[in-house]
N, CA, C and O of each residue as an XYZ file, in Angstrom:
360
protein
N      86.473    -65.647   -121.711
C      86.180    -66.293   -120.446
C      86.776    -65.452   -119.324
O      87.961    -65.126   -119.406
N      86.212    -65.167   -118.525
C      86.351    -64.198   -117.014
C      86.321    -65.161   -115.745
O      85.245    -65.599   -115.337
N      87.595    -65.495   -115.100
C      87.469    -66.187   -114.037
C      87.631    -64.856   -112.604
O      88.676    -64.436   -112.106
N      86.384    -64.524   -112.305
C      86.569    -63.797   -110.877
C      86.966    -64.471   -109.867
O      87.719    -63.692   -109.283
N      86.932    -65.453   -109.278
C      87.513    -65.909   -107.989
C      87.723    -67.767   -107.828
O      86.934    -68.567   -108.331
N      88.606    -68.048   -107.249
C      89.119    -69.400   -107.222
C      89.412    -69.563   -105.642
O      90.243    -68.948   -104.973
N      88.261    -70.827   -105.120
C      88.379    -71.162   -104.148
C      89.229    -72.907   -103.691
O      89.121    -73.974   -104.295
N      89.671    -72.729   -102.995
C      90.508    -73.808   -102.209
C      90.063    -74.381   -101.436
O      90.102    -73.682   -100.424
N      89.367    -75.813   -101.114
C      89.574    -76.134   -100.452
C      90.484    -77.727   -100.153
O      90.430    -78.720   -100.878
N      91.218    -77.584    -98.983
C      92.296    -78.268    -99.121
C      91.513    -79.727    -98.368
O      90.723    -79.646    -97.427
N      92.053    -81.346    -99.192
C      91.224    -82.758    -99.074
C      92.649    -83.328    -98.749
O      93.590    -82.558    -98.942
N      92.866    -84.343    -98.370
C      93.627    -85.729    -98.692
C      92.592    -87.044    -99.115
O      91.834    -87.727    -98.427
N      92.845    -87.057   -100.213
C      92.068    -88.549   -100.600
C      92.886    -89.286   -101.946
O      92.757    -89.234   -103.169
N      93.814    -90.010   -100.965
C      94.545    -90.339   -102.365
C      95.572    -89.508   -102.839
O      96.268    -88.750   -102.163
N      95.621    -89.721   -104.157
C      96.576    -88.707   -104.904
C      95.785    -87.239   -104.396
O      96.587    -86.461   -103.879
N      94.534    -86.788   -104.443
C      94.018    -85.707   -104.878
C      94.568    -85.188   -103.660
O      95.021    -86.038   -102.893
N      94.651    -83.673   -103.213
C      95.178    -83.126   -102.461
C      94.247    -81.379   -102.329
O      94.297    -80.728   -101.286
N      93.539    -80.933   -103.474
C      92.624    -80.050   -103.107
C      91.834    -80.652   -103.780
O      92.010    -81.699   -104.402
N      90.162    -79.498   -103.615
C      88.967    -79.493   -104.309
C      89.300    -78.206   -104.703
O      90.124    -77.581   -104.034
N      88.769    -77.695   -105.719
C      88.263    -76.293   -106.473
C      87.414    -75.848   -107.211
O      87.204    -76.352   -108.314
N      86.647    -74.648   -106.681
C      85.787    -73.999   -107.295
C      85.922    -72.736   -107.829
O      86.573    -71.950   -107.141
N      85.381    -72.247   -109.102
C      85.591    -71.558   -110.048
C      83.949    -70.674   -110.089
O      82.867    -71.235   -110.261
N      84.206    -68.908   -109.840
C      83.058    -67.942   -109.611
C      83.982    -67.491   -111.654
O      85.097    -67.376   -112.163
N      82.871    -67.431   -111.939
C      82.894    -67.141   -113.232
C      81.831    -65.704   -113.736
O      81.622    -65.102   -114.789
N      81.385    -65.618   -112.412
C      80.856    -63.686   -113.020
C      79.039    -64.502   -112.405
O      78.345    -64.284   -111.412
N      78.967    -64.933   -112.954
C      77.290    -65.312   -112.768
C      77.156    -66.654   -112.591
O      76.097    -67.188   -112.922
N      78.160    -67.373   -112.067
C      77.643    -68.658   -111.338
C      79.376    -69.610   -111.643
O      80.264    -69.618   -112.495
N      79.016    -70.386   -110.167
C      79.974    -70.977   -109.467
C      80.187    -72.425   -110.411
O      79.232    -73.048   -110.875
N      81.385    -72.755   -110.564
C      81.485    -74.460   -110.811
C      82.636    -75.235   -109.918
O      83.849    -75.089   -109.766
N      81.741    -76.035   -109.464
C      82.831    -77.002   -108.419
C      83.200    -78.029   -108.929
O      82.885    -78.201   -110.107
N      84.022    -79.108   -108.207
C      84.167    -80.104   -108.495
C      85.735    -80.475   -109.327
O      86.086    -81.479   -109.946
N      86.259    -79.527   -109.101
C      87.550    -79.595   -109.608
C      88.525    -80.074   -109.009
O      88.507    -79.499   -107.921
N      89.594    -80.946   -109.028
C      90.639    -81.385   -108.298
C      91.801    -81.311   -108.471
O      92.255    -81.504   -109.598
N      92.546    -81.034   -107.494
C      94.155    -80.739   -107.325
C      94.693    -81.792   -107.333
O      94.778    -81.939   -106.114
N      95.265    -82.917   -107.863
C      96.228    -83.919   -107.855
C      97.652    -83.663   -107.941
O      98.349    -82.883   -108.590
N      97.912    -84.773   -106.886
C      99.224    -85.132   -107.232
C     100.072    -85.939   -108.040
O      99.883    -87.155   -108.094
N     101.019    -85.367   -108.694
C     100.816    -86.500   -109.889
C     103.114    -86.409   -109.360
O     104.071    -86.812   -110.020
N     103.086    -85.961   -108.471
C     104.507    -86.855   -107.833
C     105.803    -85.725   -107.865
O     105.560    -84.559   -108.177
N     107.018    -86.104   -107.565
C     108.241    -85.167   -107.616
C     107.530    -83.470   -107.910
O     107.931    -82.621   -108.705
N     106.429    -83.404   -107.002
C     106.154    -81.870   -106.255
C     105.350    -81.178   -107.644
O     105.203    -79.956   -107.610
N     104.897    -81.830   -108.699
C     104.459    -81.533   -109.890
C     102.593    -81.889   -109.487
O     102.292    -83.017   -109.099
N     101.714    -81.002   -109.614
C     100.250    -81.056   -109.544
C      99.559    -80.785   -110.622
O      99.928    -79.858   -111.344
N      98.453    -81.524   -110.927
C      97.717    -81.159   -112.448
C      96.364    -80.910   -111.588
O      96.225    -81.159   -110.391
N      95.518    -80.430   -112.364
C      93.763    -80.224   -112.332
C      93.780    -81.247   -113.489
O      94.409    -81.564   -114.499
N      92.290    -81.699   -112.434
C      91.196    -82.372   -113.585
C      89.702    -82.043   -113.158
O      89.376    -81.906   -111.979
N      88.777    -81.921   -114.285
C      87.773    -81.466   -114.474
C      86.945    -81.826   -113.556
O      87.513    -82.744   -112.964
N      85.816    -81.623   -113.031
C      84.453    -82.128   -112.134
C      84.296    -83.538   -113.303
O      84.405    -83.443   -114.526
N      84.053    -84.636   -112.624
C      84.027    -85.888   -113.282
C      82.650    -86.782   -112.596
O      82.031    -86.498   -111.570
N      82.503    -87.523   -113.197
C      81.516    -88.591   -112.498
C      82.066    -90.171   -112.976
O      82.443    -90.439   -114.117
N      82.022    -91.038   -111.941
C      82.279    -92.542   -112.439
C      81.216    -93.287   -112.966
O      80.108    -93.229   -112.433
N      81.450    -94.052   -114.056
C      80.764    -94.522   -115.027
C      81.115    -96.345   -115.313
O      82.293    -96.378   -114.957
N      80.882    -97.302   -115.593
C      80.824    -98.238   -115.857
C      82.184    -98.533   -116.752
O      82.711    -99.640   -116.860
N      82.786    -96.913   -117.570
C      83.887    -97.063   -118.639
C      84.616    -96.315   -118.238
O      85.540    -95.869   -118.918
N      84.240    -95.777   -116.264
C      85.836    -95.086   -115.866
C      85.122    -94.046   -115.584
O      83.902    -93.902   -115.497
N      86.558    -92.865   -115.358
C      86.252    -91.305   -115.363
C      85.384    -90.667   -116.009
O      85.563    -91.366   -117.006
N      84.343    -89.731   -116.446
C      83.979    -88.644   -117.429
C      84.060    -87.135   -116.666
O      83.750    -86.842   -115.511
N      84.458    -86.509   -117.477
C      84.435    -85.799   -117.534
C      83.229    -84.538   -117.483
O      83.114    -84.144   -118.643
N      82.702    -84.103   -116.972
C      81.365    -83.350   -117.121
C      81.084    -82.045   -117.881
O      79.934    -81.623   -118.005
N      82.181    -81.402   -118.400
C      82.396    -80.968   -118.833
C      83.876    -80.481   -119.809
O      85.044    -80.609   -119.440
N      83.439    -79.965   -120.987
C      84.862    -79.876   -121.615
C      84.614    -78.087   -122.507
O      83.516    -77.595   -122.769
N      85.924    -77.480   -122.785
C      86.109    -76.195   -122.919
C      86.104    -76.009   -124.379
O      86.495    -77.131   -124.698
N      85.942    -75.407   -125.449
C      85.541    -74.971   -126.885
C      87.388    -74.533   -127.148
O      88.124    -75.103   -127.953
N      87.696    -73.648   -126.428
C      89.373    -73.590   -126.889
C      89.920    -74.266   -125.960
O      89.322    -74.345   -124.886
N      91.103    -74.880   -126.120
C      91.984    -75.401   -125.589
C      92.899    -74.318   -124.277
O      93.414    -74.749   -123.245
N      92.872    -73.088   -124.675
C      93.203    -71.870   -124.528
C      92.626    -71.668   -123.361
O      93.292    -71.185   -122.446
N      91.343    -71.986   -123.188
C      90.376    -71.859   -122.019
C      90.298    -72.900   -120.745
O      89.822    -72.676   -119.632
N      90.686    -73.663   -121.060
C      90.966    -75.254   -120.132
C      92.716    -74.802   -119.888
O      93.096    -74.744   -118.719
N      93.378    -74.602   -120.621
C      94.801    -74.409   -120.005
C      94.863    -73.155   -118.922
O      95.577    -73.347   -117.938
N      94.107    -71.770   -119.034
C      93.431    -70.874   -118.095
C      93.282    -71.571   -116.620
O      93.853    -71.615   -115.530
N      92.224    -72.048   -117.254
C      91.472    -72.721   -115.862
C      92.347    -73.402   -114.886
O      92.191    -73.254   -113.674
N      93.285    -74.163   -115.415
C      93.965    -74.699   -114.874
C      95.112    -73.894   -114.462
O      95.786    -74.350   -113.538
N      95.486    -72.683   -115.025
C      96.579    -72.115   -114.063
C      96.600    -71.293   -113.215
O      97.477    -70.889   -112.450
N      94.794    -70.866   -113.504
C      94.101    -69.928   -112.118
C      94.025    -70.981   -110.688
O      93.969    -70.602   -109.519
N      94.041    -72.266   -111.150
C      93.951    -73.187   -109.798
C      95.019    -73.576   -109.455
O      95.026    -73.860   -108.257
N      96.247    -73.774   -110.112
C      97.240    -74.281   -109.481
C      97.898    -72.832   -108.802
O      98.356    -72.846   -107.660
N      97.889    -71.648   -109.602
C      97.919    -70.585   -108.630
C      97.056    -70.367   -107.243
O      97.348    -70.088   -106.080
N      96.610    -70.468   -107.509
C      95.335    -70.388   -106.062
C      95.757    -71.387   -104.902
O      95.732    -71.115   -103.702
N      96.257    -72.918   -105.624
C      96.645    -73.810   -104.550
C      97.552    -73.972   -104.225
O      97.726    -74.959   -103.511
N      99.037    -72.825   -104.653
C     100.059    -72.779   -104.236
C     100.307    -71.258   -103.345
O     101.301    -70.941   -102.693
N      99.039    -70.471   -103.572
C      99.589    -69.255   -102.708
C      98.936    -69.619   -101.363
O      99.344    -68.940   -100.420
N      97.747    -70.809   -100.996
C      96.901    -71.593    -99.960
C      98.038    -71.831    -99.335
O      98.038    -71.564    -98.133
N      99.060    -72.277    -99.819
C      99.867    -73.827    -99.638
C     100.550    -72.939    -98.914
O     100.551    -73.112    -97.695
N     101.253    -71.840    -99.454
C     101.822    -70.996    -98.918
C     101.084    -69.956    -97.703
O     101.701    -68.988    -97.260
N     100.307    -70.153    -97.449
C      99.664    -68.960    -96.583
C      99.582    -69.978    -95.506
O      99.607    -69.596    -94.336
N      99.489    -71.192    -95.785
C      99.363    -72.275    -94.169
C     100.696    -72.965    -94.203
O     100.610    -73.829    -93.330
N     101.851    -73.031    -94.743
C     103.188    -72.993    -94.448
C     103.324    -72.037    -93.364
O     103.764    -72.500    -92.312
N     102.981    -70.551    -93.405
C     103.728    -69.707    -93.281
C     102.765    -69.019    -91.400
O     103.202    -68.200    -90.592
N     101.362    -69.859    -91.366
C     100.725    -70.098    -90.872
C     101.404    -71.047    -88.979
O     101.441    -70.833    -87.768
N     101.799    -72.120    -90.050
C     102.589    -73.169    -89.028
C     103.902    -72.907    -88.252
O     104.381    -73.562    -87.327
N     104.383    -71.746    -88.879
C     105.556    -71.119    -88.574
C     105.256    -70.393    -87.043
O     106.139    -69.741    -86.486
């Protein structure tokens, strides 16, 4: 899996705190979210849709290996953001 570029964009809705999209060489996937999950700690969760039985998920990854990736190309991405408009406000 080849992640070329990880975009930011920064939401307040709730816990969630970004959106993210993922350029994967030959096509884009959005729908990803930055949560806050409290004491300065953030997780990703997948592009989802609401359903009658909650969250789903819209997609899921073949290795585990590949979803833990994904997720640390975005929390990187939304902490060097975080940092570039800290440093912005200054």
């Amino acid at each position: 899996m080849k992640i070329v570029e990880v975009q930011i964009n920064k939401i307040q809705t709730g816990k969630v705190v970004a959106q993210a999209k993922i350029n994967f060489g030959w096509f884009w996937l959005a729908g990803f979210k930055v949560v806050d999950g409290g004491e300065s700690k953030k997780y990703v969760t997948p592009p989802s849709y609401k359903s009658s039985f909650g969250w789903k998920a819209l997609f899921t990854t073949v290795k585990k290996s590949d979803w833990k990736e994904i997720q640390s190309r975005i929390l990187e991405a939304y902490e060097e953001w975080e940092l570039e408009e800290s440093t912005r406000d200054m």
